[in-house]
C-alpha positions as a Markdown table, in Angstrom:
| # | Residue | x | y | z |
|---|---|---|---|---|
| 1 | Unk | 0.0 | 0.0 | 0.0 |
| 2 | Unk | 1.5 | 3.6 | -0.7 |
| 3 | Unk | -1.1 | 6.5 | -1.3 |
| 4 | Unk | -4.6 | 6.2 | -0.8 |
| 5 | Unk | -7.3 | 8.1 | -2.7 |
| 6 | Unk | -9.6 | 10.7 | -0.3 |
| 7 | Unk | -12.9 | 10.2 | -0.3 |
| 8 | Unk | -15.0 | 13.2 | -0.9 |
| 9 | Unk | -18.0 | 14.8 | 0.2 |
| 10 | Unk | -20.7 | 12.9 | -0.8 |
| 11 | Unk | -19.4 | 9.8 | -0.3 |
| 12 | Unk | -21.2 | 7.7 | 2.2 |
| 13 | Unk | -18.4 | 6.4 | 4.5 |
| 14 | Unk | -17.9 | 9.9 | 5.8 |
| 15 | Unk | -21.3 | 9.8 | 7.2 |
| 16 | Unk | -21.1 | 6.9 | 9.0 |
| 17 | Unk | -20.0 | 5.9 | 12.0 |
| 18 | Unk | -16.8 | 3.4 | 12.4 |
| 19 | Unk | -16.5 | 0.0 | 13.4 |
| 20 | Unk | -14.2 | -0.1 | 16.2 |
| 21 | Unk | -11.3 | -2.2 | 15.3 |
| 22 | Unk | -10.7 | -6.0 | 16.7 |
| 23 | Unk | -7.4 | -7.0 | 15.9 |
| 24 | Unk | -4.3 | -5.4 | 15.2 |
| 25 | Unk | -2.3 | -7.5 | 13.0 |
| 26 | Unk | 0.7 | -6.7 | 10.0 |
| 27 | Unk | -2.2 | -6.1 | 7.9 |
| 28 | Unk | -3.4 | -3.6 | 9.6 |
| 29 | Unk | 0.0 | -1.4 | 10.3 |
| 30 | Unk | 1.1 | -1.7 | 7.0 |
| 31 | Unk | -2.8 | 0.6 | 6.2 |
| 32 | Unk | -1.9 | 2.7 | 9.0 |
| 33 | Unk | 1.7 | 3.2 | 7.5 |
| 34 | Unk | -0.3 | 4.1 | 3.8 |
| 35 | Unk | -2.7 | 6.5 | 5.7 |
| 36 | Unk | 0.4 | 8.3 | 7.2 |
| 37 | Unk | 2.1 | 8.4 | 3.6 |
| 38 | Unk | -1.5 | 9.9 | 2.5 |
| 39 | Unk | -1.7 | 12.7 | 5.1 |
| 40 | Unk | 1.8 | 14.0 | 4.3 |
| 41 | Unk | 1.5 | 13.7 | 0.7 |
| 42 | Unk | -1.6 | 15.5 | 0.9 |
| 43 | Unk | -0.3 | 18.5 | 3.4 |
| 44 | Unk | -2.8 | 17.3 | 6.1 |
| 45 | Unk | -1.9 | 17.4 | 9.5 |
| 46 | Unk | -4.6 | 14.5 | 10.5 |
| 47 | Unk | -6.5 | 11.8 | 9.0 |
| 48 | Unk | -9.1 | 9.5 | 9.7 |
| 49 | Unk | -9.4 | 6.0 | 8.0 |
| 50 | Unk | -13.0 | 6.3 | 6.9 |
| 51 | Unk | -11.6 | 9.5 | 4.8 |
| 52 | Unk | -9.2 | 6.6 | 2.6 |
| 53 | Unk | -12.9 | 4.5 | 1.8 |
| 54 | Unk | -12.2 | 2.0 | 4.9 |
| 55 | Unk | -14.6 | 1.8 | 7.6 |
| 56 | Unk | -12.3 | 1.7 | 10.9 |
| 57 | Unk | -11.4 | 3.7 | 14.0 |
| 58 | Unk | -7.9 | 4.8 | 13.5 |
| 59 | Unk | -6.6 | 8.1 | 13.1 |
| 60 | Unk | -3.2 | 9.9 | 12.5 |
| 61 | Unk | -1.7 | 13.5 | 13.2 |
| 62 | Unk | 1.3 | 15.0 | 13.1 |
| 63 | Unk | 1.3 | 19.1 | 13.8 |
| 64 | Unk | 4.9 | 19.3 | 13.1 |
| 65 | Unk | 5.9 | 17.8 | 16.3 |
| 66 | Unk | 6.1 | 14.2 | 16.0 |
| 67 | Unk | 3.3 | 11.7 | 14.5 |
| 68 | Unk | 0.5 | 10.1 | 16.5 |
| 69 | Unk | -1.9 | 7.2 | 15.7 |
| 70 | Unk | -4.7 | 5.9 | 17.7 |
| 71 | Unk | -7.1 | 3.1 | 17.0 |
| 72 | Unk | -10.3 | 2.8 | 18.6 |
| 73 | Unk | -9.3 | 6.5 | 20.4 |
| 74 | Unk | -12.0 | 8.4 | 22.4 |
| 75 | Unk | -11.7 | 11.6 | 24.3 |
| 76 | Unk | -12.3 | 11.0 | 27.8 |
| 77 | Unk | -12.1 | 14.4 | 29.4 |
| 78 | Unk | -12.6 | 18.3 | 27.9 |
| 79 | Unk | -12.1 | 21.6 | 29.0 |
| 80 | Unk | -12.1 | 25.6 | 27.6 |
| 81 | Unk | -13.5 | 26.0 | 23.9 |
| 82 | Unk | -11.8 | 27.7 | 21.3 |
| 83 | Unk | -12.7 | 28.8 | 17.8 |
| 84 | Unk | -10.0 | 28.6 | 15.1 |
| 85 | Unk | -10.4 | 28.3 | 11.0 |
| 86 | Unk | -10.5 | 24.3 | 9.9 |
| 87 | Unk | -10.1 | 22.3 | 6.5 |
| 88 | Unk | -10.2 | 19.2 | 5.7 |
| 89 | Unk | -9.1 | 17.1 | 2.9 |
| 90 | Unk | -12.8 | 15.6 | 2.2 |
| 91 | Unk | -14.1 | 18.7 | 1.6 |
| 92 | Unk | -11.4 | 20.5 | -1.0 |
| 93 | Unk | -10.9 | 24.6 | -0.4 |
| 94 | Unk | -13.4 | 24.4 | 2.1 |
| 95 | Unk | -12.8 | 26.5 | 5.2 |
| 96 | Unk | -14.3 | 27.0 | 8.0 |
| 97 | Unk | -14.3 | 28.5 | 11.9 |
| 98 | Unk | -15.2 | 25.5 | 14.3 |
| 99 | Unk | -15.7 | 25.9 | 18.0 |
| 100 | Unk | -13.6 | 23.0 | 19.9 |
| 101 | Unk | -12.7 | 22.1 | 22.9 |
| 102 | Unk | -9.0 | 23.7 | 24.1 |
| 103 | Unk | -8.0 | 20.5 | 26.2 |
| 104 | Unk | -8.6 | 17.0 | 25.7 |
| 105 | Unk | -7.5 | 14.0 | 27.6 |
| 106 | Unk | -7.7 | 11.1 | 24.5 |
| 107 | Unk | -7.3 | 7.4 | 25.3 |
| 108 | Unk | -6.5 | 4.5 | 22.6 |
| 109 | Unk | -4.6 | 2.1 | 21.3 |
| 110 | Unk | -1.1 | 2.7 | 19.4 |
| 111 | Unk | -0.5 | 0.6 | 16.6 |
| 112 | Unk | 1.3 | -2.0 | 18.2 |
| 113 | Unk | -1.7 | -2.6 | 20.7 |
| 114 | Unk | -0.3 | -0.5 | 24.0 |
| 115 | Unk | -3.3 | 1.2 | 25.3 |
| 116 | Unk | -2.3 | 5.2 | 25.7 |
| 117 | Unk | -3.7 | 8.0 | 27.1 |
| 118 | Unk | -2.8 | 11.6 | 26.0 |
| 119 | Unk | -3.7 | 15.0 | 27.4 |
| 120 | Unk | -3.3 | 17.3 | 24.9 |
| 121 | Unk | -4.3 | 21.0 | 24.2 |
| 122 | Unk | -4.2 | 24.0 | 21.0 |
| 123 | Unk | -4.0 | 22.5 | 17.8 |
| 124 | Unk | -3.0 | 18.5 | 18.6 |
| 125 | Unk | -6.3 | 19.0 | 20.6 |
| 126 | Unk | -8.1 | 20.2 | 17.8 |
| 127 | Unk | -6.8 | 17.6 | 15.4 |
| 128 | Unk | -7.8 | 14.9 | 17.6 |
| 129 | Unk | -11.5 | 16.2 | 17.9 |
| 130 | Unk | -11.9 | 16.6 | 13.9 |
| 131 | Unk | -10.5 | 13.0 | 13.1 |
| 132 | Unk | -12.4 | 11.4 | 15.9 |
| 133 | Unk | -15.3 | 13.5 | 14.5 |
| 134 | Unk | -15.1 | 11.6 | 11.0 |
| 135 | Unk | -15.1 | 8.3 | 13.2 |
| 136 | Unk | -18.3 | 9.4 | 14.1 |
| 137 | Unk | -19.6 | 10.5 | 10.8 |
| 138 | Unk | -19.2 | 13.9 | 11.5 |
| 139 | Unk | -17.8 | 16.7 | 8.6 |
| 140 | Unk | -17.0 | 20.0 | 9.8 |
| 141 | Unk | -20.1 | 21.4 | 7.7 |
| 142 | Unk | -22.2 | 19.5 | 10.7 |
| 143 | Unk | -20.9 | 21.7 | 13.0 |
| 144 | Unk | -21.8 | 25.4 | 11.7 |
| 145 | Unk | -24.9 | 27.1 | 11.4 |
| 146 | Unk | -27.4 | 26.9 | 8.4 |
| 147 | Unk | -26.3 | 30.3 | 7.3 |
| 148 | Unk | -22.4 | 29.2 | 7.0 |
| 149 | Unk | -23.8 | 26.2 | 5.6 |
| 150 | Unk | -25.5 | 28.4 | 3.1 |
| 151 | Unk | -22.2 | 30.1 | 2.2 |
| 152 | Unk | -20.5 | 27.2 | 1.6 |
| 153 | Unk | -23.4 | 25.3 | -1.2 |
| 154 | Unk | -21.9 | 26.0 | -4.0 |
| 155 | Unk | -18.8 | 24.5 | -3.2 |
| 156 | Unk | -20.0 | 21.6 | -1.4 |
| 157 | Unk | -22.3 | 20.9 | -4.8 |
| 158 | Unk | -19.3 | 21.3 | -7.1 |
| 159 | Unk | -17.6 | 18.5 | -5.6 |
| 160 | Unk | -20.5 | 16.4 | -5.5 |
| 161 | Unk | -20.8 | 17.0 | -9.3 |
| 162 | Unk | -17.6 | 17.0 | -10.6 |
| 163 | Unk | -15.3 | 15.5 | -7.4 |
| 164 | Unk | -12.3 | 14.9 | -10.0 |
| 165 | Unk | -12.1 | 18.3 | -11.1 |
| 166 | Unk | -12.4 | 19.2 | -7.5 |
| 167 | Unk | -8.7 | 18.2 | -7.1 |
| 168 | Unk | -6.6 | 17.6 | -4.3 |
| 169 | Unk | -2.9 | 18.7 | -5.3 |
């Protein structure tokens, strides 16, 4: 495996939620190793297995300070809210301001099976809420009003209708 292809808006994996994953074998590693190799090549600083077409609860980050991967993760703890402009690589030159929480404590699995839990704040935090979002079936156009919604239609339908063209570059 080497780079996967996004899935786009539209496409019915991103609304759904995950299916928590059993068993951790070389299998699965060498998917998490393409995901990684996806989120790079793609300038993302997370991503989220069902945004690669596969069904799962893994995610990866890396905010410039070291790469992080969690299977089955959920946040455990919050605190503080912050507002900050988000993209995501399912929804192409889409951009939006998203109200998260500051601090999270997160707990998972790393991908050799050691259960971990983080406490993490700013960015990392906010990383870790989107991705575990899109375990959830959750885009970041569920979580603005109708009227940013509204702003945001015409974009949303162009990559429904032509997803290619769309491009992610």
């Amino acid at each position: 495996m080497d780079i996967l292809p996004i899935k786009l808006y539209g496409e019915a994996v991103l609304s759904a939620k995950a299916d928590k994953v059993e068993k951790i074998d070389k299998e699965l590693k060498m998917f998490i190793t393409a995901m990684m190799r996806t989120m790079y090549k793609y300038g993302g600083v997370g991503l989220a297995a069902p945004q690669v077409g596969v069904s799962k609860r893994i995610i990866v980050a890396d905010i410039g300070e070291g790469l992080n991967c969690l299977i089955n993760p959920r946040i455990l703890w919050s605190r503080g809210e912050d507002v900050m402009e988000e993209g995501c690589l399912s929804l192409p030159k889409i951009n939006l301001e998203i109200k998260r929480s500051e601090e999270i404590v997160v707990e998972g699995m790393d991908r050799n099976g050691k259960q971990i839990q983080l406490a993490v704040k700013g960015l990392l935090a906010r990383v870790f809420q989107h991705e575990i979002d899109h375990l959830d079936g959750i885009l970041i156009i569920d979580r603005v009003s109708k009227k940013k919604l509204k702003s945001v239609k015409k974009q949303l339908e162009d990559i429904l209708k032509n997803p290619t063209e769309v491009c992610l570059k």
